[in-house]
C-alpha positions as CSV (number, residue, x, y, z in Angstrom):
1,X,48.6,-241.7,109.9
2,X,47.5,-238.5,111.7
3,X,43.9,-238.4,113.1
4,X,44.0,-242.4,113.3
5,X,44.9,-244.4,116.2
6,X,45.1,-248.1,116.4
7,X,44.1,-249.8,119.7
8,X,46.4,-253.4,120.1
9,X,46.1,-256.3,122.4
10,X,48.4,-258.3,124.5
11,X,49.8,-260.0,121.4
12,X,50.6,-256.4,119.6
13,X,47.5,-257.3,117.0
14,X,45.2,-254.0,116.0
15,X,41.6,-254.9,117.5
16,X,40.0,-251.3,117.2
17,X,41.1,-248.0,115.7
18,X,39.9,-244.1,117.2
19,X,39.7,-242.0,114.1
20,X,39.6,-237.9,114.8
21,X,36.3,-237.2,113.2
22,X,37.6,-233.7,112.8
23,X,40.3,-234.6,110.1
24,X,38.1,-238.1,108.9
25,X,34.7,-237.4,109.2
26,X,33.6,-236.5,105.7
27,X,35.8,-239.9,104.9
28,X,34.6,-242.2,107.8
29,X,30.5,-241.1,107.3
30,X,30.8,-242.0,103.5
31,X,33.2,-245.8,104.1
32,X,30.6,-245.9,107.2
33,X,27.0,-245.3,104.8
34,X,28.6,-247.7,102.0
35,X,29.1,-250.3,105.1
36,X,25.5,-250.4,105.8
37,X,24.4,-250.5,102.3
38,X,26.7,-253.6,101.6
39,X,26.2,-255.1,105.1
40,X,22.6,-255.1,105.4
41,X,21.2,-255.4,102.0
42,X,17.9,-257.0,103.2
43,X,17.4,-254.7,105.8
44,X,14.6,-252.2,105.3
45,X,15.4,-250.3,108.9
46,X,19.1,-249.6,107.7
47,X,17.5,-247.8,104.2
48,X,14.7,-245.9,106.2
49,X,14.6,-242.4,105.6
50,X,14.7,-241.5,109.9
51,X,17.5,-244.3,110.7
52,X,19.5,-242.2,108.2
53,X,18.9,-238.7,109.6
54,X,19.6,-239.8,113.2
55,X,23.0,-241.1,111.8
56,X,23.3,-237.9,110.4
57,X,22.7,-236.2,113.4
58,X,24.4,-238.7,115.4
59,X,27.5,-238.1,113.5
60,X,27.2,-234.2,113.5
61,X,26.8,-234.0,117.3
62,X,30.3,-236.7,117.3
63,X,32.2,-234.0,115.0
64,X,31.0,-230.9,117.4
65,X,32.0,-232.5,120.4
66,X,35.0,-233.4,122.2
67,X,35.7,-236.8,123.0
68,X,33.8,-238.2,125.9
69,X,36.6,-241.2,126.4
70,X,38.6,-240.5,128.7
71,X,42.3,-241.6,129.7
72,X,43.1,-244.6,132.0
């Protein structure tokens, strides 16, 4: 799929994927908001009012800026 990479190990199995937040990020902020919702349910920091607006901001600053990984 374009705009998402898979990262394999030794044994050819996917351990991470690199998604262009360019062409995903509308997609990856809403899968990534519904994983915290589900994932931390009891956790009154994750539903906090500032921890989302740094996310937010967090996530902007990601879709303005070129990658920072470089290639080895």
């Amino acid at each position: 799929m374009k705009g998402i990479e898979y990262i394999i190990d030794d044994q050819g199995e996917k351990t991470s994927v690199v998604i262009n937040l360019k062409q995903w990020g509308n997609e990856w902020e809403v899968f990534y908001n519904l994983l915290l919702k589900r994932s931390f349910p009891s956790e009154s920091w994750v539903h906090e009012d500032s921890f989302s607006e740094k996310l937010d901001q967090a996530l902007q600053w990601n879709h303005n800026h070129s990658s920072q990984i470089l290639e080895i």
